[in-house]
PyMOL commands that place a pseudoatom at each C-alpha (Angstrom):
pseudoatom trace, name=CA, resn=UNK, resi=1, chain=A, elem=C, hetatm=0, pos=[-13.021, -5.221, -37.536]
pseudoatom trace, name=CA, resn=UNK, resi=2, chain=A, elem=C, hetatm=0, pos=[-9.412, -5.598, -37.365]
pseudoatom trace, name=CA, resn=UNK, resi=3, chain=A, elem=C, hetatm=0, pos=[-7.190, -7.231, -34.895]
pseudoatom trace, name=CA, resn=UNK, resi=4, chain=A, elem=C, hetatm=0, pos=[-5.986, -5.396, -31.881]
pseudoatom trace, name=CA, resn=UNK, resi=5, chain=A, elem=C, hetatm=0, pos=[-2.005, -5.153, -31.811]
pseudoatom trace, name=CA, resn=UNK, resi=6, chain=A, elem=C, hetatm=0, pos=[0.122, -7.745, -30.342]
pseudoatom trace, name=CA, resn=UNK, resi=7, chain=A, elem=C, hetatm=0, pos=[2.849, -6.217, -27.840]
pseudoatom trace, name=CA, resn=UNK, resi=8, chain=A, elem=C, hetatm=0, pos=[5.577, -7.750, -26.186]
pseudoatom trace, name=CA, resn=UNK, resi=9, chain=A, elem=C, hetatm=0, pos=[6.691, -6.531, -22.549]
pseudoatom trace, name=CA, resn=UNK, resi=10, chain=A, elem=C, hetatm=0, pos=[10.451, -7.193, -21.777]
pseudoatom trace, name=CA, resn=UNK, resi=11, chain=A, elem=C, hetatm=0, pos=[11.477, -6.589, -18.455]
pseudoatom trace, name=CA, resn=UNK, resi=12, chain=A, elem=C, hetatm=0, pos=[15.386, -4.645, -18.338]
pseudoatom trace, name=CA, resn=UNK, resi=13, chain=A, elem=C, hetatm=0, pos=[17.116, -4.281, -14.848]
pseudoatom trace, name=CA, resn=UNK, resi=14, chain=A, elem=C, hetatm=0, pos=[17.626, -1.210, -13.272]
pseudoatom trace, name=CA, resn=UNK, resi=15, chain=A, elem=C, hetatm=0, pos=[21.225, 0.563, -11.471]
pseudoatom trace, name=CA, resn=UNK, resi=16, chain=A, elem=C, hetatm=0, pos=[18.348, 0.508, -8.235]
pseudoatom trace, name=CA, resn=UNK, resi=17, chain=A, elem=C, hetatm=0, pos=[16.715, -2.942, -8.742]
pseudoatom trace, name=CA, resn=UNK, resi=18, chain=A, elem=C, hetatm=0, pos=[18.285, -5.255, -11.090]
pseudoatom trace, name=CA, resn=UNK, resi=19, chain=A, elem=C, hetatm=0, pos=[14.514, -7.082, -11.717]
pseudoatom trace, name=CA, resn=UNK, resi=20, chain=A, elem=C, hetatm=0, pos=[11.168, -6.565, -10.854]
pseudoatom trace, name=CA, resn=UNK, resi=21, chain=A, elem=C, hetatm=0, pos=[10.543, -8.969, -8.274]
pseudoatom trace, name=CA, resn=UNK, resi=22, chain=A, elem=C, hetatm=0, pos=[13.473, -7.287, -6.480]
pseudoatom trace, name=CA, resn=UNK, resi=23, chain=A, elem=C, hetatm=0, pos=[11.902, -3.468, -6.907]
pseudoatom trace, name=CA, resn=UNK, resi=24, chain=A, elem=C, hetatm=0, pos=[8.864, -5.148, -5.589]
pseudoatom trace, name=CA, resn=UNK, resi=25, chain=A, elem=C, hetatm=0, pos=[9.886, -6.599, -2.386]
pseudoatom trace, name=CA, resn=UNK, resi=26, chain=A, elem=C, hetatm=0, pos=[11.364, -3.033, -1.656]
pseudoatom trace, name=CA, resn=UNK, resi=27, chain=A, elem=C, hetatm=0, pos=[8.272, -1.527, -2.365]
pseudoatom trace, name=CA, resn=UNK, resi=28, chain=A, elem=C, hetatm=0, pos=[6.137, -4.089, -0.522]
pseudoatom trace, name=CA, resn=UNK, resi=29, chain=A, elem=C, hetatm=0, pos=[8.554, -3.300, 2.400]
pseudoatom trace, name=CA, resn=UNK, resi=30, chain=A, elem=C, hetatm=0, pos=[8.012, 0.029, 2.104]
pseudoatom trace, name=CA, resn=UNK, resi=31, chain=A, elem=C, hetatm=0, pos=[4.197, 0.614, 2.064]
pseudoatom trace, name=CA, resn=UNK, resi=32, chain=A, elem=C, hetatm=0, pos=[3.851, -2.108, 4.729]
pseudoatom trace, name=CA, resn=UNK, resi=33, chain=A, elem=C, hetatm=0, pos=[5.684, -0.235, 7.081]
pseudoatom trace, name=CA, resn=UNK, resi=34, chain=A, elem=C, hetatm=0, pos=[3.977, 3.527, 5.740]
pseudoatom trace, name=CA, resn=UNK, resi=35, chain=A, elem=C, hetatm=0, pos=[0.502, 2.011, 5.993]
pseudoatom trace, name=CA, resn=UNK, resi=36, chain=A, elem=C, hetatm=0, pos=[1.068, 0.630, 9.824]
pseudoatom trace, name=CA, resn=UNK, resi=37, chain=A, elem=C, hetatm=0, pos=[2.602, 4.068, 10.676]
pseudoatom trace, name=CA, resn=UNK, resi=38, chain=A, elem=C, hetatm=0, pos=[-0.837, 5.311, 9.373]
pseudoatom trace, name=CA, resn=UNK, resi=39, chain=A, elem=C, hetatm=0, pos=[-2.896, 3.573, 10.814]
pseudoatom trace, name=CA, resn=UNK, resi=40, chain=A, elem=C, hetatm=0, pos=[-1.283, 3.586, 14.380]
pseudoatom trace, name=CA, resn=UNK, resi=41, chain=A, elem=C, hetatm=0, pos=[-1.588, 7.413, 14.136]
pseudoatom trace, name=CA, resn=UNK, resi=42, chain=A, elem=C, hetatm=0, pos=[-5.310, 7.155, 13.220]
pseudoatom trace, name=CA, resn=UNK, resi=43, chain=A, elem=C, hetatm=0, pos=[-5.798, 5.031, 16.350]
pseudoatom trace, name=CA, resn=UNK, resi=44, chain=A, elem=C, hetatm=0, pos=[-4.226, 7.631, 17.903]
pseudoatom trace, name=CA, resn=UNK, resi=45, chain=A, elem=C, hetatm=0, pos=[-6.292, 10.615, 16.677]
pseudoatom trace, name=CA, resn=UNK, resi=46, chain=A, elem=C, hetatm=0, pos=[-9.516, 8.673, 17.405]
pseudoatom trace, name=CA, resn=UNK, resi=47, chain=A, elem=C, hetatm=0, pos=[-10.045, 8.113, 13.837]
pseudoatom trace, name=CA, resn=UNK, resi=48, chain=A, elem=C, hetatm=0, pos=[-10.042, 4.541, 14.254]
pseudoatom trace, name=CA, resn=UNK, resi=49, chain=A, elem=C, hetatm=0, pos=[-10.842, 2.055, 17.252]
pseudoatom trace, name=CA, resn=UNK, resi=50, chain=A, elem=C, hetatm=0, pos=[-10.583, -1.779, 18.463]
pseudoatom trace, name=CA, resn=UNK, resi=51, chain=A, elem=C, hetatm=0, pos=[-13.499, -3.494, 18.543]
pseudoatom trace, name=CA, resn=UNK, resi=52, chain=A, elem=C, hetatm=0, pos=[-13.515, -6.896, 19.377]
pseudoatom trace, name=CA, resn=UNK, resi=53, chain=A, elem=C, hetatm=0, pos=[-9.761, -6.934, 18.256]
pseudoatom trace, name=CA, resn=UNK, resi=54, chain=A, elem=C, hetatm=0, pos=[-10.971, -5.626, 14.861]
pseudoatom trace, name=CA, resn=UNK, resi=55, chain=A, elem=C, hetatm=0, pos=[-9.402, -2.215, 13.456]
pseudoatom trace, name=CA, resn=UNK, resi=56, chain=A, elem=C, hetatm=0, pos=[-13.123, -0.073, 12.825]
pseudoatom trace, name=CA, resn=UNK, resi=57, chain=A, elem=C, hetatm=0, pos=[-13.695, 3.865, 12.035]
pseudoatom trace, name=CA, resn=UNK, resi=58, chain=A, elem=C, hetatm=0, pos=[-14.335, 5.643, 14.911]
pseudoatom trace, name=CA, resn=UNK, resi=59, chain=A, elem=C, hetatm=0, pos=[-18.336, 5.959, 15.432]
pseudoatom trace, name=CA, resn=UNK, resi=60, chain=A, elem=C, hetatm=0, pos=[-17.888, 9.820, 16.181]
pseudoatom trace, name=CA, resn=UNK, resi=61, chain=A, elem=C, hetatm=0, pos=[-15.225, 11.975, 14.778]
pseudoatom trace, name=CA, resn=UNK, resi=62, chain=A, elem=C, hetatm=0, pos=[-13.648, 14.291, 16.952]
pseudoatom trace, name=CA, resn=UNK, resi=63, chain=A, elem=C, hetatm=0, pos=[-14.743, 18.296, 16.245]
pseudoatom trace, name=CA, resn=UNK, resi=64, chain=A, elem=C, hetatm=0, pos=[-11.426, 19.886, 14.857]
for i in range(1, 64): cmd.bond("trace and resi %d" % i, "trace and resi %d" % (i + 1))
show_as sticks, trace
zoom trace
C-alpha cells in the first residue's frame, strides 16, 4: 500500500487579519458575545432556566 502524501500548511496574512492567531481572537470575540446574546434570549423565551445557578432547558416548552 503506498504512502499517503505529505502536505505542508503555510499560513499567509490577510488585508483583515495579518495572522491567524489575530483572525482568531476576533472571532473568539465575536461568537462569545453572539452565543451570550442567545442564550439570554432563550432565558427569556422560557427555553432555558436557573437551577441551582446552573443554565438547564426548560422542563416544559411553552405552546407556540
Amino acid at each position: 500500500m503506498p504512502s499517503p502524501k505529505k502536505y505542508r500548511l503555510d499560513e499567509f496574512g490577510g488585508s483583515d487579519f495579518p495572522t491567524f492567531d489575530v483572525a482568531r481572537h476576533a472571532a473568539t470575540n465575536l461568537l462569545a458575545e453572539t452565543l451570550a446574546c442567545k442564550i439570554q434570549a432563550m432565558l427569556q423565551r422560557g427555553d432555558l432556566m436557573i437551577e441551582n445557578g446552573v443554565v438547564v432547558p426548560a422542563r416544559t416548552r411553552k405552546n407556540e
